[in-house]
N, C-alpha and C positions, 0 to 999 in steps of 0.2 A: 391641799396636796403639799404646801410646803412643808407644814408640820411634819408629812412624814417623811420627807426628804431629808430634815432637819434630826431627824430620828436617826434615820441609818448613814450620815454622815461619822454617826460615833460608833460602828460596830461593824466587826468582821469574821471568818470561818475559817477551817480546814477541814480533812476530808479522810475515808476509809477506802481498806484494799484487804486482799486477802489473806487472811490470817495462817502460814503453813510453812511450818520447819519441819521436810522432809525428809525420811530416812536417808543418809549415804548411799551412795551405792556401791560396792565393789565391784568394779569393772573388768578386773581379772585376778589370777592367782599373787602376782606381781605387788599386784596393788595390795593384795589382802594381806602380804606380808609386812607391809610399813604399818598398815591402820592396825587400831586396836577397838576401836568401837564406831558406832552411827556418829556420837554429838558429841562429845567434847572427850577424845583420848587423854588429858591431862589428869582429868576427874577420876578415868577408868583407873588408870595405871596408879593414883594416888591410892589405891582399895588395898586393905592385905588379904593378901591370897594362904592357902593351906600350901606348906610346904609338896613341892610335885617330888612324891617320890616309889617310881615301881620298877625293880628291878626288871630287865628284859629277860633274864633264862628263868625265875621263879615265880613271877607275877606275884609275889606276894606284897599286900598292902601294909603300908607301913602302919604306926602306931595312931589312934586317931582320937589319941588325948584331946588333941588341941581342935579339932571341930567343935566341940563347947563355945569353945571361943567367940564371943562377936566382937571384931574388934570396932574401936571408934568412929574408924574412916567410913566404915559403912554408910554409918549414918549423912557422911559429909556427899557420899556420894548419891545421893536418892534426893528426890527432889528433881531433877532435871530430865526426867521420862519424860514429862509430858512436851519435850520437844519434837519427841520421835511421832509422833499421833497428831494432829492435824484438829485443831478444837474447832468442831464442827456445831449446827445445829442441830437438835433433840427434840421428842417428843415433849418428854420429859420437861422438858424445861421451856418449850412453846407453849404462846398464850394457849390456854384453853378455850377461853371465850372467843379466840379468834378461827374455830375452826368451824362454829354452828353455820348451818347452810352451806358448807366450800363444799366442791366437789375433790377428793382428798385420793388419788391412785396411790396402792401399796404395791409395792415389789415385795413378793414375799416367796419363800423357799418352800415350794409345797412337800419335798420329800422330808424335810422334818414333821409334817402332821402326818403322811404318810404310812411313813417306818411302823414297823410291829409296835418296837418297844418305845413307841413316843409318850408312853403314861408314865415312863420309869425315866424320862428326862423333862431338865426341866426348860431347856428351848421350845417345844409344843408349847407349853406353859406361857411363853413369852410373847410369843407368836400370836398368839390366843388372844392373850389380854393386848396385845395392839392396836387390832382388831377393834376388839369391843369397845376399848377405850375412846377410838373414835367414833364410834358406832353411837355412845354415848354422851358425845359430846357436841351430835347434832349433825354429822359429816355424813355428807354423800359418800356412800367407798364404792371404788370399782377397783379390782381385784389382780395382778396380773403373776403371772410366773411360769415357769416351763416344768414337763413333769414326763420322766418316763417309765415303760412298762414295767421296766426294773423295780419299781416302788412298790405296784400293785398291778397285777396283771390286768385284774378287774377291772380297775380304775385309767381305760382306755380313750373314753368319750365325757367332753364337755361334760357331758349332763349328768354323768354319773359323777365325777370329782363337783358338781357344786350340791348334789345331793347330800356326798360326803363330807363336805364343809360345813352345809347347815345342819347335818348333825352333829359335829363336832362343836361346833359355835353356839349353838341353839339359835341360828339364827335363818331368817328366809336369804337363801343367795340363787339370786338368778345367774343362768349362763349365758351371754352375749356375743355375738363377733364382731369382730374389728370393723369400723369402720360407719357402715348406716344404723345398724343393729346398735352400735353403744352411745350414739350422737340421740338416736331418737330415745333410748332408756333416760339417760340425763335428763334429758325435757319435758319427762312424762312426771306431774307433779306428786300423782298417786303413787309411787313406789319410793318416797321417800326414806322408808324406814326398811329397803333391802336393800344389800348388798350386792353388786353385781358381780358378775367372776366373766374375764375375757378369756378368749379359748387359747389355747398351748400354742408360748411363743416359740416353741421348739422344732415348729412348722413354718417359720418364717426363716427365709436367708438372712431377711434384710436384720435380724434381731444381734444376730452375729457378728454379724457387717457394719454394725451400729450407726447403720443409714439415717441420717438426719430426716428426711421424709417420713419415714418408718416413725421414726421416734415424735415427728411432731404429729402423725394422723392417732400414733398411740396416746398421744397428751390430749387428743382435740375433747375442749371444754372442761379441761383437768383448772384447779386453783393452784394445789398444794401435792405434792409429792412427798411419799415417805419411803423410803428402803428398810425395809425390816430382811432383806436379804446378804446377811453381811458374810456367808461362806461363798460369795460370787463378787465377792468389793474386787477381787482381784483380775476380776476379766472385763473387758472392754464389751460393754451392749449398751444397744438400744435403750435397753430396759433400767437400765441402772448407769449410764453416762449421757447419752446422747439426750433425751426425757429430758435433765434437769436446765434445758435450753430454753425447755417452752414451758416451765412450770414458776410461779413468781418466788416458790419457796419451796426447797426442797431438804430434808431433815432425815434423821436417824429415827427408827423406831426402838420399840425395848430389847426387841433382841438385837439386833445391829448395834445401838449401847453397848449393851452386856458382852457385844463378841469385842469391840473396844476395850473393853473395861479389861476381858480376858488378856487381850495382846501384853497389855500394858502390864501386867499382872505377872506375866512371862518375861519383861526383862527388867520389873521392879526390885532393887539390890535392898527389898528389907526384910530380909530373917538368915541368917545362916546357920550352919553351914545349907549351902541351895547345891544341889546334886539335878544334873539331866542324866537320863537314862536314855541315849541313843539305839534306836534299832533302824532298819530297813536298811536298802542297798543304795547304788549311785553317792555315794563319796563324792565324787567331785562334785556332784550339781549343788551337793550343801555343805561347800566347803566355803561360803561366806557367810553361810548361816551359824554353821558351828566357830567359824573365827569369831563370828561376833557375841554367842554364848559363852566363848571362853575369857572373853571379857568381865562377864557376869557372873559368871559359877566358881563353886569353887573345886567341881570336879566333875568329871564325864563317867559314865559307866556304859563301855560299849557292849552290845549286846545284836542278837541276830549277824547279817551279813555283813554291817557296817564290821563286826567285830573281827575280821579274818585281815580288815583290811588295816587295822591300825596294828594288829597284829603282825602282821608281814613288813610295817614301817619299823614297829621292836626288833626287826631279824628274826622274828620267834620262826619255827618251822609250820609253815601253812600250804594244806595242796593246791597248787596252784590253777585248778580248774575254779577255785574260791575266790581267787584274786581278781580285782577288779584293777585293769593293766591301767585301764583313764584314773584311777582313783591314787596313783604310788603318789604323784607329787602334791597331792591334796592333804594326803596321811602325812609325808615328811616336814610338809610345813606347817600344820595343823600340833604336832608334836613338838615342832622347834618354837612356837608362841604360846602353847600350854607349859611346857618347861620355863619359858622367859615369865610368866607369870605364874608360874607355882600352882597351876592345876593339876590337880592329881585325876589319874587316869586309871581306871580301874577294868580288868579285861576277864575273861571268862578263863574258868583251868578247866575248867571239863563240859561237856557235849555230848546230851543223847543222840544216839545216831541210827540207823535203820540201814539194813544191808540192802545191797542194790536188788539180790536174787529173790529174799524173804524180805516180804517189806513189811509183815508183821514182827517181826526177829527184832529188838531194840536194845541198846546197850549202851553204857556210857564209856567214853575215854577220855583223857587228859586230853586237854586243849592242844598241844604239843608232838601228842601221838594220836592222829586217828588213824586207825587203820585202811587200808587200801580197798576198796567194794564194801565203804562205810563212807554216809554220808550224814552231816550232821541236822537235826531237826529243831534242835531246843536246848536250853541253857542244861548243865548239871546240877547233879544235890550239891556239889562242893562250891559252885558258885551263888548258887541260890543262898548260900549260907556266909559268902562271903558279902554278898549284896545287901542280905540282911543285916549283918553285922556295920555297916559302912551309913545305910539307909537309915537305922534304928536313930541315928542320932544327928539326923538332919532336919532342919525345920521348913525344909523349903524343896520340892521335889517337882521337874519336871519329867514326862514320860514321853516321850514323842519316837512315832515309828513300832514297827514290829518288830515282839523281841524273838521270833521264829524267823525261821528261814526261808526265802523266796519261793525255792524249789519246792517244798515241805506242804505235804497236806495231812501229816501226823498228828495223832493228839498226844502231849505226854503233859504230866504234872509242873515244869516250867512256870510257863507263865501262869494259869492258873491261881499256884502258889505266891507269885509276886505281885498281883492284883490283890491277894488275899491280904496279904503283906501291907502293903500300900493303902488298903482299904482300911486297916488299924489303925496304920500311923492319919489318916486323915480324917480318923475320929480324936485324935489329940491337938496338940497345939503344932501340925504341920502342913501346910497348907501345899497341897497337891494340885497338881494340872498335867490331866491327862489330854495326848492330843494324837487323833489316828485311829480311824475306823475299828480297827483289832484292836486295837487298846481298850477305848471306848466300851465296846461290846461283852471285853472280858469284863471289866471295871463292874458296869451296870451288872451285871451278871451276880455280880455279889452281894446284892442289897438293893432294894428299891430307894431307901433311902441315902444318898451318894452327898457326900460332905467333898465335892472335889471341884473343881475347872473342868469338862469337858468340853473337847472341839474336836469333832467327828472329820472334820473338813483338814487334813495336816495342810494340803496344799498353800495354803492362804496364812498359815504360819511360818512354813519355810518362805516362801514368796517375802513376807513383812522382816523375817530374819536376816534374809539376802538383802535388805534395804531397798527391793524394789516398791513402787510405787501402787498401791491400792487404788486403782481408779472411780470406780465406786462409792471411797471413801472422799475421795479427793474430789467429786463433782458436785459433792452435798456442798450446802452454804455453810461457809467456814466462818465462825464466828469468834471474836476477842473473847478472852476468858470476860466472864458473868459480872464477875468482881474486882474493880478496880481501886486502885490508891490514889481518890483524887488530890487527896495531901500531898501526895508525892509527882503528883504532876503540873499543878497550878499552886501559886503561892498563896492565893485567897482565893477557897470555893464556895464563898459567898457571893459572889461576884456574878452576872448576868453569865449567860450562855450563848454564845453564836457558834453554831456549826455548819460548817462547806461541806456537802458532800459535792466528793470529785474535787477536790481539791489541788490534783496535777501535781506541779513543780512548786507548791505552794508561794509561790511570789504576790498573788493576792493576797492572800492572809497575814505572812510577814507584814506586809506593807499598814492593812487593816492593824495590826496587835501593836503595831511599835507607833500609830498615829493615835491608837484607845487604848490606854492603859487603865481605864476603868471595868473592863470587861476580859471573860477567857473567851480563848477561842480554841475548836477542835476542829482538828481535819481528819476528813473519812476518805479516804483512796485507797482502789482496787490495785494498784501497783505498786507491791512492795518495794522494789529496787527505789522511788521517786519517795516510799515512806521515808526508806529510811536515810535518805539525802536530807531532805528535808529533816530530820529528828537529830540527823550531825550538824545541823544550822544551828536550831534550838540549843542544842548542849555549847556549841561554841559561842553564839552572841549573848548567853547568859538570860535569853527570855525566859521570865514566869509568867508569863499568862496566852502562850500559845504551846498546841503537843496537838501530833497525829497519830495516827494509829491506822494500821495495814489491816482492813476487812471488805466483807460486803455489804454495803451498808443495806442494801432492799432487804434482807432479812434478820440484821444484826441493830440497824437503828434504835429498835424498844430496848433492848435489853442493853445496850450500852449506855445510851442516854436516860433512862428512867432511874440511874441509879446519882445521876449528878445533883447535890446538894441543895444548888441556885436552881434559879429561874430559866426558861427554856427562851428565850425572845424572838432569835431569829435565825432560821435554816434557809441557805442559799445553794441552790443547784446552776451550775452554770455550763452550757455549755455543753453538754452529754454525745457523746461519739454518735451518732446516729448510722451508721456502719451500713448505707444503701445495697452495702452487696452481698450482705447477710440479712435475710428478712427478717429472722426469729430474735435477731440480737438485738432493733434496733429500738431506741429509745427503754432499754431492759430494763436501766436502773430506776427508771420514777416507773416504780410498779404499785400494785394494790397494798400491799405490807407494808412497805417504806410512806406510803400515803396517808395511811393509816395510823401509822406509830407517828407522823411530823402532828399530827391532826389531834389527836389524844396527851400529847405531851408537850405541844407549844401552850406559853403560858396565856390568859387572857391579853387582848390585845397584841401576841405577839405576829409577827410580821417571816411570811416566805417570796421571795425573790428568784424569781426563775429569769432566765434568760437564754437566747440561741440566736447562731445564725441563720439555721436554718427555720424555717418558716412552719413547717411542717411538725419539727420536732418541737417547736414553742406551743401549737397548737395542743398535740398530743400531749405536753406534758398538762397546761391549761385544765385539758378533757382528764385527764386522769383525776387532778385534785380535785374537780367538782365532781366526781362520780364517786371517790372512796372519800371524800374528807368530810363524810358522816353530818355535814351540810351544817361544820362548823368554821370552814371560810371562804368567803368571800371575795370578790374583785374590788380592790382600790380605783376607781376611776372619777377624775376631776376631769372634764371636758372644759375647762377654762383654764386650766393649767397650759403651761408654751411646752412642757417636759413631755406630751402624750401627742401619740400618733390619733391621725382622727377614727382610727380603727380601733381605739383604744390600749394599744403598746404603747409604754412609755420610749419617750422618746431618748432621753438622756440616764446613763447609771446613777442611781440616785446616791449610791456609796461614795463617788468621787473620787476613787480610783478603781482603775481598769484592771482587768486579766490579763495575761502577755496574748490569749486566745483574741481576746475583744477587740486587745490596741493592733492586733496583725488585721482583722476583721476589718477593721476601721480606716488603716491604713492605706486597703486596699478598696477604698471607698464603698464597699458593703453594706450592709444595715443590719442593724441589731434588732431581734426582738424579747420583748422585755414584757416582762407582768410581775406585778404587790400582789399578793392576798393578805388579807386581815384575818386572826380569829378574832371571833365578836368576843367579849365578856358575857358571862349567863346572865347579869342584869339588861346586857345591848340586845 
């Protein structure tokens, strides 16, 4: 026992926390007139912008030479999106062999498999292959999601939507209900190779209510959680927040990715000139969504009801049954930061319109002049021509919103035309994102084959615009980018490995790195605010061979550590919140993945060190590493050693310096308990 006493004399850890630089938020009109963007206004405003320039009585656009143009800065400014998104865990990029035998729940959107035209997009498609892809990788799946008549009238009863699954899937899906129904399918060993589908949570209060109850009887005997329902990341459930309390891993599926990938896509500053084409109404409610577009674009083209109202900020003549009264000081300020950065705003001169008496009777007027018992339904030939002209020579186009009018259940050539439009330019070199049921609809409409960005869902785009919080997004495990610079963070990474998860205030670790300067050490903590203290220590006492980093370690441990150079030796958990007044929380972090990944990636011989005050949660932790750690380690026990309890807890830290947790423990005459595991060598 002393050898290995003598061992961990020379080595020490730090620890992970959660990885998430969150959109801004604009909190009111006020505020949205000082900011310029989510993450770093310095970068925004460094960008060159297109000269803003449209007269208010002629609407006419100015010359649009200089849209060729991509200037420099662009480039300087790209690159730092992925602050705004939240690097989460993925399918994609989850062991695969870690999923055979798990019991694996998906949240999934059933109105996308639904829809008519789900063969002419390619979310079904994504959906699909989620699915299958764990279906084929050995995973138990049970099914969940809410669905209404709206979708399919037919498709009213359980047993008919898993009918329609398993032939959508080619696959056997059973229908189950909550509760005894899904507990005894799990345990039934004959049905491995179906799919179960649980009945509409759309009949549940508690789903809404995102009852914690609710959510743990929905998880009971769940491993692994995936959200493939990324048009609902923005609503608070059950199903998609509350779930991922009592699941040990919870991740992004391919389309929940891809609806990422989309967002990102939407405020990435590389191609221009990047033109949005705004439609629909309510102005004010996305008037922090369009502040924060105008940062990005380098011009707006209003269209539908939105258009009456930036028109009436022009002074232009508009009736004012059109005006949206909550929307003036949206438009005014919205005008005075497109002006301050040189977006050009582009507005409609003409309006089919349909009289009030004959409402087959259609006509157009100048944007300017509509007549009295005329109301407008859809854009003009003169602006459809000007839009073209403007659009032709953009490489970057968002569409969000309807470019009709609220009121309006007319058809005219409008939109139509500009989908048609649109659908050219993104068969060349311009990359299109359409977003908005109507949009969507018309879009597809022209071609089965769709070279563009669709997101049927706008809500969840103005929502991410506004720099509110995607909670859905945000409960999945958030994980350190894949790829790191261990050059850039240790000065020799040859050097052995000692990792802390939970590494607090890091005063242990310090203490450990600056006594062994033979070895790095990494620390893993769940509390950003405590990373990054700790990482302003690092930079200011000039350590190379200690650095933390903010994630979670239960399901980020593989993928950060398996990429380190050296040797894995020794992983120390100390001390874990055990949180007695939360049951689902407690003892979370030393879960099955985290047990798994310390197990597979400590080197032979290498050494794990647990310890607690509490009695209970030493136990639990103990029971975990013998039950996942693939029965490659074992208990260190010398019974003739003075350092171990006769219950076999070490008696004394074998490190020889304390936690600030241990020395408070200690002080208050307490007792610690303690356990070594070994991994053997393949020849032991």
């Amino acid at each position: 026992m002393s050898r290995v006493l003598d061992f961990f004399l020379e080595y020490s850890l730090p620890r992970i926390s959660d990885f998430h630089n969150g959109c801004t938020r604009f909190q009111d009109l006020q505020q949205i007139s000082s900011r310029s963007s989510y993450g770093k206004p310095s970068a925004v405003q460094s960008c060159k912008r297109v000269q803003f320039s449209l007269e208010a009585l002629n609407l006419e656009v100015a010359d649009h030479a200089d849209l060729h143009s991509l200037p420099d800065e662009a480039e300087a400014c790209d690159g730092r999106d992925s602050d705004i998104l939240p690097h989460v865990q993925t399918l994609r990029n989850f062991p695969e062999e870690e999923l055979m035998g798990k019991v694996v729940m998906v949240r999934l959107d059933l109105t996308i498999l639904l829809r008519e035209q789900k063969k002419k997009h390619s979310s079904a498609a994504r959906v699909i292959s989620t699915i299958k892809y764990l279906h084929n990788a050995g995973a138990k799946l049970v099914l969940i999601s809410s669905w209404s008549p709206k979708a399919d009238s037919q498709l009213l009863k359980l047993e008919r939507v898993a009918e329609f699954l398993s032939s959508e899937l080619e696959l056997k899906v059973i229908p189950v209900e909550l509760g005894s129904g899904l507990e005894q399918s799990l345990m039934e060993d004959g049905h491995n190779s179906d799919i179960l589908l649980l009945e509409n949570l759309s009949q549940f209060k508690q789903e809404q209510a995102n009852c914690s109850e609710f959510a743990r009887r929905l998880s009971s005997g769940v491993d692994i959680f995936v959200n493939d329902a990324f048009f609902q990341s923005h609503k608070i459930l059950a199903s998609n927040v509350g779930i991922t309390s009592f699941c040990y891993s919870s991740i992004a599926g391919f389309h929940f990715d891809e609806g990422m990938s989309q967002l990102k896509k939407i405020i990435k500053m590389n191609k221009w000139p990047y033109y949005a084409i705004i439609g629909g109404a309510n102005l004010a409610g996305k008037a922090a969504a369009l502040q924060f577009l105008a940062s990005r674009c380098d011009g707006f083209i209003f269209v539908g009801d939105a258009a009456f109202q930036i028109m009436h900020a022009f002074g232009l003549p508009v009736p004012m049954e059109l005006v949206e009264q909550e929307s003036l000081e949206a438009a005014d300020m919205l005008l005075e930061a497109a002006k301050a950065r040189g977006v050009k705003i582009v507005l409609p001169k003409d309006f089919w319109c349909v009289n009030d008496h004959y409402p087959l009777q259609m006509k157009t007027f100048p944007a300017n002049h509509i007549m009295d018992g005329w109301k407008p339904v859809d854009v003009g030939p003169n602006t459809l021509e000007e839009m073209i002209s403007v659009l032709s020579r953009c490489k970057k186009i968002l569409w969000i919103g309807a470019i009709k009018f609220g009121a309006s259940n007319q058809e005219s050539a409008g939109t139509s035309k500009l989908a048609a439009i649109l659908y050219n330019l993104s068969q060349k070199n311009c990359d299109l994102i359409v977003v908005g049921k109507q949009a969507c609809e018309t879009f597809v409409g022209k071609s089965s084959y769709v070279m563009a960005d669709l997101i049927e869902n706008a809500s969840i785009v103005w929502e991410f615009l506004k720099g509110r919080k995607l909670h859905g997004l945000l409960a999945l495990d958030r994980a350190y980018p894949f790829e790191l610079n261990w050059d850039a963070i240790y000065a020799n990474t040859t050097l052995p490995l000692v990792v802390d998860v939970g590494s607090g205030n890091g005063l242990f670790l310090f203490r450990m790195a600056k006594m062994r300067k033979d070895w790095n050490f990494l620390g893993m903590e769940n509390n950003e605010k405590l990373v990054s203290r700790c990482l302003d220590h690092v930079s200011q006492s000039g350590m190379t061979n200690g650095y933390f980093i903010a994630t979670n370690a239960t399901s980020t441990f593989q993928s950060i550590v398996s990429s380190y150079p050296g040797d894995l030796v020794l992983v120390s958990i100390q001390c874990p919140n055990p949180d007695f007044n939360k049951t689902e929380y407690r003892w979370r972090m030393v879960r099955r993945s985290l047990v798994e990944a310390i197990a597979d990636l400590l080197a032979s011989d290498g050494k794990v060190f647990l310890q607690s005050d509490v009695k209970e949660v030493a136990v639990r932790m103990k029971e975990e590493f013998m039950k996942y750690g693939k029965g490659k380690l074992t208990v260190v026990h010398d019974l003739e050693d003075s350092t171990s309890h006769q219950d076999r807890w070490l008696k004394e830290n074998p490190f020889g310096i304390r936690s600030d947790w241990e020395q408070h423990v200690i002080d208050r005459g307490a007792p610690m308990y303690r356990l070594l595991l070994l991994k053997s060598s393949p020849s032991g």
